[in-house]
N, C-alpha and C positions, 0 to 999 in steps of 0.2 A: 455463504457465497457473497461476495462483493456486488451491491447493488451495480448493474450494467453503468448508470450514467456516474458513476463517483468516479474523479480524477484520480488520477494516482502521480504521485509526485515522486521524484530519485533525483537525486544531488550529488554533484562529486566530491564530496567534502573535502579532499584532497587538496583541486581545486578553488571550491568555492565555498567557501566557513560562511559567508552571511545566507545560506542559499538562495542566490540570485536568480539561476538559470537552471528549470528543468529538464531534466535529460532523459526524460519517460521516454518521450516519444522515439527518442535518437540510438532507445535500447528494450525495444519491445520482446526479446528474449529474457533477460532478466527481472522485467517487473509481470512476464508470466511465471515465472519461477517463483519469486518475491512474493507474488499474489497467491501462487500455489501451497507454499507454505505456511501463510499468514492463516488461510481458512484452513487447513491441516492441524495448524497446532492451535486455532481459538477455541479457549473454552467460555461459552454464554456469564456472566457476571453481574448480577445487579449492584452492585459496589463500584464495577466501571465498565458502563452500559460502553457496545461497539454495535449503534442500530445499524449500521451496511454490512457487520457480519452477525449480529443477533438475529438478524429476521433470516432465518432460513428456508 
């Protein structure tokens, strides 16, 4: 699970290549989605620690 206070960041790369301007907020359906799948498919790694999804 995603620690509660970590940002979550989304870019429209489309738009914006340098990612200037986050768009989390402006699309809170898809960084539940995004977020939903992220801890779905992580698997724990000590070779490339993700402590806001290690710590479960």
């Amino acid at each position: 699970m995603l620690k509660p206070n970590l940002a979550v960041e989304l870019y429209n790369l489309r738009d914006d290549l340098a990612e200037t301007t986050n768009v989390a907020d402006k699309n809170p359906e898809l960084v539940a989605k995004l977020t939903a799948l992220l801890r779905e498919q992580h698997t724990a790694s000590p070779e490339f620690p993700l402590p806001a999804l290690d710590a479960r």
